[in-house]
C-alpha positions as CSV (number, residue, x, y, z in Angstrom):
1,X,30.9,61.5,-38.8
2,X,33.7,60.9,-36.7
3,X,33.6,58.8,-33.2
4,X,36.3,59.6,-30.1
5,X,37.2,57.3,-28.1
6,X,37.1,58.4,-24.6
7,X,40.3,56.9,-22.6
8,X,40.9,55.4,-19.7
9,X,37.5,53.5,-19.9
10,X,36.3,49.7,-19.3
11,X,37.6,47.7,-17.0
12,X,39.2,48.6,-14.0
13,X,41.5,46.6,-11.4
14,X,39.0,45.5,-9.3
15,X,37.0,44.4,-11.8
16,X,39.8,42.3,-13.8
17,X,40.5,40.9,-10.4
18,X,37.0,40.0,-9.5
19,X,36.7,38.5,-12.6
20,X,39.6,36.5,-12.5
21,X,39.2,35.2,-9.0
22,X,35.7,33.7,-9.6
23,X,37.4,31.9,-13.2
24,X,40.2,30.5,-10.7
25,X,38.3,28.9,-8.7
26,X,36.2,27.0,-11.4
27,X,39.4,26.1,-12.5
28,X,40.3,24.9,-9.1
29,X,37.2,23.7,-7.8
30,X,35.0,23.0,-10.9
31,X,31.6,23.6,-11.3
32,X,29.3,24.7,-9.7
33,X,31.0,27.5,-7.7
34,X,28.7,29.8,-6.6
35,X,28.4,33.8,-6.3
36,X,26.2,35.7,-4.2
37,X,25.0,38.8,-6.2
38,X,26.2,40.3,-9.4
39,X,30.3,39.7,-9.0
40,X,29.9,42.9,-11.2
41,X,27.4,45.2,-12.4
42,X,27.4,44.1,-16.2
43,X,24.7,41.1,-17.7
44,X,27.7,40.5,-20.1
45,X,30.0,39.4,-17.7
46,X,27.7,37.9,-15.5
47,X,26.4,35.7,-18.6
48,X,29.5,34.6,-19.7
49,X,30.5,33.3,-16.2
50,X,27.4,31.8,-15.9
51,X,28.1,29.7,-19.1
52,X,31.6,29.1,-17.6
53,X,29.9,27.3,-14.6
54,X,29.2,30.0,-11.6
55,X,26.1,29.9,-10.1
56,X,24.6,33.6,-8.8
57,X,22.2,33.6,-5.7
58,X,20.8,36.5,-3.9
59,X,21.0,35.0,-0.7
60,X,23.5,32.2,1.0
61,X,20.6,29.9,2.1
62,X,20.3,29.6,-1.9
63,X,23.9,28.1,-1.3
64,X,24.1,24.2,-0.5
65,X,26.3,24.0,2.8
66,X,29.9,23.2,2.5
67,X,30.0,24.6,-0.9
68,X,32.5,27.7,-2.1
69,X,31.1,31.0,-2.5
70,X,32.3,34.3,-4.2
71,X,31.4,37.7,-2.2
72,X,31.5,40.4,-5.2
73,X,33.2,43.1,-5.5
74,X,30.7,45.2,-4.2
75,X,31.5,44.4,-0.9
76,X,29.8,42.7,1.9
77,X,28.9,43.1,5.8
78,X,30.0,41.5,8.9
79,X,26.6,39.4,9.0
80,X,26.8,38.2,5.6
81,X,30.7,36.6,7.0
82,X,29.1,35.3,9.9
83,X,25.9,33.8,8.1
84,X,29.1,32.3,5.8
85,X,30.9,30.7,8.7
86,X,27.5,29.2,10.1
87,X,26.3,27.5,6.9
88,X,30.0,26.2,6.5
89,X,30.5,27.5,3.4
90,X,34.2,28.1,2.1
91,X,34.5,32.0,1.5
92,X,36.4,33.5,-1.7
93,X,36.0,37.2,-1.2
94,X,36.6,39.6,-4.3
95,X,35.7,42.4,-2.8
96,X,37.3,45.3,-4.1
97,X,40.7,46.8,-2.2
98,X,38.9,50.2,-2.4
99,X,35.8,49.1,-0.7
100,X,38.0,47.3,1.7
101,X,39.9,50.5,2.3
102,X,36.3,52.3,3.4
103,X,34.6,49.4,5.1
104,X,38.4,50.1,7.9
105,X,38.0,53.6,7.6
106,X,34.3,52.8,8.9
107,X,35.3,50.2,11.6
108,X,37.8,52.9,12.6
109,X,36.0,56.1,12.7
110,X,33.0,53.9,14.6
111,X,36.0,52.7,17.2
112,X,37.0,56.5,18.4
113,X,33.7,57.0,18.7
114,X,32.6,59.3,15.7
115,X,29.2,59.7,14.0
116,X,29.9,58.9,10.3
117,X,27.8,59.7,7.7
118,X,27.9,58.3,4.6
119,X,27.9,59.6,1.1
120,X,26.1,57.1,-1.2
121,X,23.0,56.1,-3.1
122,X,20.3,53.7,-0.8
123,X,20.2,49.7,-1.7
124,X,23.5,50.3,-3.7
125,X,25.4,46.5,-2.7
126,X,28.5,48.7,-1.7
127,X,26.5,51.2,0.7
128,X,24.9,47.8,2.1
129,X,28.1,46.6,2.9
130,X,29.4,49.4,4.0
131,X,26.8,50.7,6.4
132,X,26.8,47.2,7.9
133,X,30.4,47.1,9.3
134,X,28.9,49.9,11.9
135,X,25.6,50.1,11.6
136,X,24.6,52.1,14.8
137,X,27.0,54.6,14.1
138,X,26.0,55.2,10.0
139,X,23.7,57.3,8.5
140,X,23.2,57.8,4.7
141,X,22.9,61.3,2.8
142,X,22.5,61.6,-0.9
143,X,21.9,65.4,-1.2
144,X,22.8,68.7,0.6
145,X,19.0,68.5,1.9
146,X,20.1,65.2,3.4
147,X,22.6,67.0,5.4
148,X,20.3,69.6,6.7
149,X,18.4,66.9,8.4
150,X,21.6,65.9,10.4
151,X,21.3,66.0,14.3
152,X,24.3,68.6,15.7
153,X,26.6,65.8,16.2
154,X,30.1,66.2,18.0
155,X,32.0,63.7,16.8
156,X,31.8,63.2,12.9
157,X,33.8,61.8,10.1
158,X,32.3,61.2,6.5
159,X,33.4,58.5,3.9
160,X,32.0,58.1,0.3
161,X,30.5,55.5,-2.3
162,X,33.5,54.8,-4.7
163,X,32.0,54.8,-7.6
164,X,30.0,58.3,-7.1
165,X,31.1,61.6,-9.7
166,X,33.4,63.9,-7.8
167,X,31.3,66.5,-9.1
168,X,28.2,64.9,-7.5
169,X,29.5,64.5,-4.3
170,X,31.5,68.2,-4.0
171,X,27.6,69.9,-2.9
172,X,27.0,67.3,0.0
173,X,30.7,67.4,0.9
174,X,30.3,71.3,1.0
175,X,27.1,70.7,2.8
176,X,28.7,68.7,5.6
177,X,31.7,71.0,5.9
178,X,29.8,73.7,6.3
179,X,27.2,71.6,8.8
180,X,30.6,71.1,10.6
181,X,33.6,72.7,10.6
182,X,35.4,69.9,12.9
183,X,34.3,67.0,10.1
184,X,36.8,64.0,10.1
185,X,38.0,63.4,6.5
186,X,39.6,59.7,5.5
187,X,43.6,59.9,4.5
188,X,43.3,59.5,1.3
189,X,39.7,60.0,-1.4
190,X,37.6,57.6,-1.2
191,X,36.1,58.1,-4.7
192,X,37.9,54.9,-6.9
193,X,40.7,56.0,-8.7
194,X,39.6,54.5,-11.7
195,X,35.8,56.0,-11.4
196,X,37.3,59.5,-11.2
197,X,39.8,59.3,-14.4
198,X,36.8,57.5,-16.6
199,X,34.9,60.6,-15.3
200,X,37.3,63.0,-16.8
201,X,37.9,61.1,-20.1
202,X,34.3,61.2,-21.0
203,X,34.3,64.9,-20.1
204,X,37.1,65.6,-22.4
205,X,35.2,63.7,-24.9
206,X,32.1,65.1,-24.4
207,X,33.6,68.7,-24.9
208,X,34.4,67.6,-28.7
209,X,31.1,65.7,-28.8
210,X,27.2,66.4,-29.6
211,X,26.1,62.5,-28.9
212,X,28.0,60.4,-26.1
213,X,27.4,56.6,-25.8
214,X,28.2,55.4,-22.6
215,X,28.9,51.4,-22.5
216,X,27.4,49.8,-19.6
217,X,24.7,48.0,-17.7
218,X,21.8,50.4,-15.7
219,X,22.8,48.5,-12.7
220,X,26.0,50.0,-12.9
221,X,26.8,53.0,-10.4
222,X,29.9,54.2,-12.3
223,X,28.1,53.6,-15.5
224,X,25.5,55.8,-14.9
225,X,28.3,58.7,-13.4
226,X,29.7,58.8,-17.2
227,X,26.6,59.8,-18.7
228,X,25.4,62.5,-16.5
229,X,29.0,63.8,-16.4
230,X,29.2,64.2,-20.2
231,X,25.4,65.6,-20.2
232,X,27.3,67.8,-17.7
233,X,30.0,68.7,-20.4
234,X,27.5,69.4,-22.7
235,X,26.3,66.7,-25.0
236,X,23.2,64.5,-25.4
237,X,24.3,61.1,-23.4
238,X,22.9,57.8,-23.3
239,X,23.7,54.7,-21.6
240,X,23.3,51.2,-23.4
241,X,24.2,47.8,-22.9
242,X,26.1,47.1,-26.4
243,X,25.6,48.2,-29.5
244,X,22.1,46.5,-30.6
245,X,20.9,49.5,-28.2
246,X,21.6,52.2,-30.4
247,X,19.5,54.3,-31.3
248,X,20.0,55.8,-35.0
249,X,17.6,58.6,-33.9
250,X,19.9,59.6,-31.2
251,X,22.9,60.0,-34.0
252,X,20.6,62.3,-36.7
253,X,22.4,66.1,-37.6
254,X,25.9,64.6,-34.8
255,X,29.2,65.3,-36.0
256,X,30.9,63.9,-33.3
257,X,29.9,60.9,-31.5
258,X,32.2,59.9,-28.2
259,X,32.0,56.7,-26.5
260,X,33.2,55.7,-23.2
261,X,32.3,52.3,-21.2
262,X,32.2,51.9,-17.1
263,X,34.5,50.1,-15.1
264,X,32.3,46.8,-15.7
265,X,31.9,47.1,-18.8
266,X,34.1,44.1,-21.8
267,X,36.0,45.9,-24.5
268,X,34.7,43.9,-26.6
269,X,31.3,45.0,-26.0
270,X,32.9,49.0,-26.6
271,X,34.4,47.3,-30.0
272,X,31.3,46.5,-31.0
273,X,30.1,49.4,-30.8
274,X,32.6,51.2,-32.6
275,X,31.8,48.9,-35.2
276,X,28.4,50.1,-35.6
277,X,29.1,53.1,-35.6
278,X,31.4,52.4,-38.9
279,X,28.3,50.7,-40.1
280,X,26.2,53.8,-39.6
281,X,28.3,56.3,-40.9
282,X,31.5,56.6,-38.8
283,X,34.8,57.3,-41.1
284,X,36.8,58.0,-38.7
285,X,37.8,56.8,-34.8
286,X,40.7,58.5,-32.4
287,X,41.3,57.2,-29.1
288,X,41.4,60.8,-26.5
289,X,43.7,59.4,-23.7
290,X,43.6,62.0,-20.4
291,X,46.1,59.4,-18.1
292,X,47.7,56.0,-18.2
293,X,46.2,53.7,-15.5
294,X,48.8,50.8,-14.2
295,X,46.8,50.2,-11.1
296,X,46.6,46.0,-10.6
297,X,45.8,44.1,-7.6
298,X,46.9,40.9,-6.0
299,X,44.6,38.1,-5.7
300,X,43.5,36.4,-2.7
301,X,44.5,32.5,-2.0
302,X,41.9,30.3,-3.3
């Protein structure tokens, strides 16, 4: 058996920089320093911080006042800062520059007085967020049915989810289009850079491949975008959350087995995997690179 490799995969910027802001400020501020929600969808991480000294609520009144909290990179609304600034708590946000590019395309679109509808899967943490920076003016749609519910409206503008497939979106965004013709587009894609090239490394993998393991939590968005984008491609896919969750059955009469992790999702943990693999029959591993990532982003004072 061999095993490919898919590349780009794991970590992307936003995560490394989530990541590193909420280990700065235990550095800075010691324990505890709280986090409300997941700072990323990946029990790995989240463990591991945990043992580090960060604290994860659901809600800020699970926050003592005057304390520091960590918004994740998910993204959070208007409310949440306000509910922040009332319980005097000191604010590191790590949401991602991504989501902060969509929650202005949002304020904006809602300011010139558009109806926007949003691309994006309901209760997702980003979609919350999102949603909540206008929320008179938002409406959610996951499918092309979705949009045929739509009211004629004369102003719209659309913005997307970043961590949806392009592939899964292109229907909806079809839909809308079509729904109508004088739809408001953002600049620039909203789709993550870094969701779209791990999307076309595991499908480049996945051509090569009978079995694709996908590295990453089932809270994960992205995560759950690789593996129906290499069942797309053609090969059996499952998602697991390191390699105790393999399933030999999954492996019997493959040739080729690729792996891949989401943008949450250690090395370490895709390492481990690999490893195995070796352990189950693997002789060989090649890394498939499709593009070079370089993307980084600066952190916030803390």
């Amino acid at each position: 058996m061999e095993a490919i490799l898919a590349s780009p995969r794991g970590f992307c910027a936003g995560v490394e920089r989530a990541i590193k802001i909420v280990e700065l400020a235990l550095q800075k501020y010691g324990a505890p320093v709280y986090v409300r929600h997941e700072i990323v969808h990946n029990k790995h991480v989240v463990e591991s911080l945990k043992e580090k000294g960060a604290v994860f609520v659901d809600e800020l009144s699970d926050v003592p006042p005057n304390n520091h909290v960590i918004f994740s990179a998910h993204g959070v609304s208007p409310a949440v800062h306000e509910e922040a600034k009332l319980r005097n708590l000191h604010v590191i946000d790590a949401t991602c520059p991504l989501v902060f590019k969509v929650h202005y395309e949002v304020k904006k679109f809602a300011q010139e007085g558009h109806k926007i509808v949003v691309i994006g899967h309901h209760g997702h943490p980003e979609i919350i967020g999102t949603m909540g920076e206008a929320p008179d003016a938002c409406t959610l749609v996951e499918t092309p049915a979705d949009v045929d519910k739509l009211p004629p409206y004369d102003k719209v503008a659309v913005v997307t989810q970043t961590t949806l497939s392009t592939d899964e979106t292109a229907d909806v965004m079809t839909a809308l289009k079509q729904k109508y013709p004088h739809l408001v587009m953002p600049p620039k894609e909203d789709i993550c850079y870094a969701t779209t090239n791990r999307q076309h490394a595991v499908k480049a993998v996945a051509a090569h491949s009978q079995v694709v393991l996908v590295v990453g939590s089932h809270t994960s968005s992205n995560s759950k975008r690789l593996v129906e984008a290499a069942e797309r491609a053609g090969a059996r896919a499952y998602l697991i959350d390191d390699a105790s969750h393999i399933n030999t059955l999954w492996l019997t009469s493959a040739r080729t087995i690729g792996v891949s992790a989401g943008a949450s999702a250690p090395e370490e943990l895709v390492q481990g995997v690999i490893e195995r693999l070796k352990q189950l029959g693997v002789k060989t591993v090649r890394e498939e690179r499709t593009v070079d990532e370089d993307m980084a982003f600066a952190l916030p004072k803390i």
